[in-house]
VEXDO-469970 format. One record per residue (C-alpha): residue number from 1; y, x, z. Coordinates in nm, 3 decimals, always signed. Layout:
<recs>
REC  nr       Y       X       Z
REC NUM       Y       X       Z
...
</recs>
This chain:
<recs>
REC  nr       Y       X       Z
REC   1  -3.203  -1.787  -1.389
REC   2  -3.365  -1.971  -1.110
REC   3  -3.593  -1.850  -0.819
REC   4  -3.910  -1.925  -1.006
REC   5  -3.773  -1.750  -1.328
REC   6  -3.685  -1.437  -1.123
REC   7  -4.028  -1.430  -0.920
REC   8  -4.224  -1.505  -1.224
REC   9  -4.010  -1.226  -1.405
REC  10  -4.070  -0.956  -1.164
REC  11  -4.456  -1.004  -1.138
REC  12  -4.478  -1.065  -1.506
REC  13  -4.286  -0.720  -1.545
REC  14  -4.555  -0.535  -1.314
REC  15  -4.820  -0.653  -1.465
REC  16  -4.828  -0.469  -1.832
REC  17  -5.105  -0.253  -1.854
REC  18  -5.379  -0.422  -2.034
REC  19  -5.642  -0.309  -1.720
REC  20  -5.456  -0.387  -1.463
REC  21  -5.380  -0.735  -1.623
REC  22  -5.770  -0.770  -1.650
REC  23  -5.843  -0.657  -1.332
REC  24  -5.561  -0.928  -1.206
REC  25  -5.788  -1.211  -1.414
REC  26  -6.082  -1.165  -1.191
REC  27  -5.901  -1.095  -0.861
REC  28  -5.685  -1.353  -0.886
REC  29  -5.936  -1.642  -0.898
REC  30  -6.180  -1.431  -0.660
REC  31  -5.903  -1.422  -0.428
REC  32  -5.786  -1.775  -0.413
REC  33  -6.133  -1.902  -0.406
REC  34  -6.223  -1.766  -0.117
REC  35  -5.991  -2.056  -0.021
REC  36  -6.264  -2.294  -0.118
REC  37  -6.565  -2.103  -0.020
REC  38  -6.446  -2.031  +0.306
REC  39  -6.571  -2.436  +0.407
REC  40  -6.956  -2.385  +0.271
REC  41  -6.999  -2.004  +0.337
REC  42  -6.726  -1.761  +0.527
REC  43  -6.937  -1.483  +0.459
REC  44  -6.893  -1.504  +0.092
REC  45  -6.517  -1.606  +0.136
REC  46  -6.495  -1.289  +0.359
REC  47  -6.616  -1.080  +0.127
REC  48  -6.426  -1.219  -0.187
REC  49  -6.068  -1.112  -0.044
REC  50  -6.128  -0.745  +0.003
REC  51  -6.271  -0.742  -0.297
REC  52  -5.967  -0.945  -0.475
REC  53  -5.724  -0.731  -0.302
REC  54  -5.941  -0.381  -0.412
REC  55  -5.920  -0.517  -0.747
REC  56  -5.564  -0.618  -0.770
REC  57  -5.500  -0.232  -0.637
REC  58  -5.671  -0.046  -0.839
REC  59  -5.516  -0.239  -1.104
REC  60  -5.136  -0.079  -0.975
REC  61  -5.308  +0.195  -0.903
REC  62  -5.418  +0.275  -1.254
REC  63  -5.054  +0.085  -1.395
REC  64  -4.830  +0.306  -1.143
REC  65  -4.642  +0.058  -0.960
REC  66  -4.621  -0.150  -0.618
REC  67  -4.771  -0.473  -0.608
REC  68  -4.484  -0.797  -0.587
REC  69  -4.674  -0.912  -0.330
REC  70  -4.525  -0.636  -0.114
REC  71  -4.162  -0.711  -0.185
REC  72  -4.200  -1.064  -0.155
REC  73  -4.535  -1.236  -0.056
REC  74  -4.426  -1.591  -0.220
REC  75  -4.550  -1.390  -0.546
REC  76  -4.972  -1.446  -0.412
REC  77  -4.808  -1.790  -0.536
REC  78  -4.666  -1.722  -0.854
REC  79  -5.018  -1.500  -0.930
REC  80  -5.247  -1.854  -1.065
REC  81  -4.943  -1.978  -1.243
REC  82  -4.887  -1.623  -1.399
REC  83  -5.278  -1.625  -1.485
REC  84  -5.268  -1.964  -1.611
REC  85  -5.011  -1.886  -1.873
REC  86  -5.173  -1.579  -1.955
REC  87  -5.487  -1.742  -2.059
REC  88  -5.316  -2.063  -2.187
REC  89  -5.059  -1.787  -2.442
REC  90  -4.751  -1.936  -2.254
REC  91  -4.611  -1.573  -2.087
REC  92  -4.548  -1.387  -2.423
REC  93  -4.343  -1.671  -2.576
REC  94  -4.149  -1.782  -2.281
REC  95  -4.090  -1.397  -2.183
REC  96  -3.971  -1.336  -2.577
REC  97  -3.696  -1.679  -2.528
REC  98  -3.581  -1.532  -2.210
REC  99  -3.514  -1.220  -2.349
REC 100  -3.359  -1.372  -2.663
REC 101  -3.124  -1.582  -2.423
REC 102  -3.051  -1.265  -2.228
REC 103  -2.931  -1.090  -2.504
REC 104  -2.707  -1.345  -2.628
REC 105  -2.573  -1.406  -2.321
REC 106  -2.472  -1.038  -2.249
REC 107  -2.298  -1.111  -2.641
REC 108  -2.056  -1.358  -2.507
</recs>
């Protein structure tokens, strides 16, 4: 499995309560466009990342766990592309052919 795989894994794996992933689909674009607001209006970009964060917390709060972010920040990077697949229907089917190669792997 390669770094991606594993990174996408492990934040795909914290993320499996069904609030906490919703909470994720706001703060995760409130987050990263702060990015973008930042150049027209840094009050408004100020304000979006607490609130991304607060979301994105309450979100492990209410699911239990740490955020990946805190064992390895590259996941705020993996977060879009995790979001992206989520809304496009790619995680469930690419999470149900790893786990189909796992298991005939550990087979062999």
């Amino acid at each position: 499995m390669g770094l991606y795989s594993h990174m996408f894994s492990h934040y795909d794996g914290g993320h499996n309560h069904p609030v906490n992933r919703a909470l994720h689909m706001i703060a995760i674009p409130a987050g990263f466009s702060s990015l973008i607001v930042i150049w027209w209006h840094w009050i408004v970009a100020l304000f979006l990342i607490p609130t991304a964060f607060s979301l994105a917390w309450l979100g492990h709060l209410i699911e239990g766990n740490k955020a990946a972010f805190l064992t390895n920040p590259a996941h705020a990077f993996v977060a879009p592309v995790w979001m992206a697949r989520k809304i496009l229907g790619m995680g469930a089917k690419k999470t149900a052919q790893q786990l189909s190669t796992r298991q005939a792997n550990r087979s062999v």
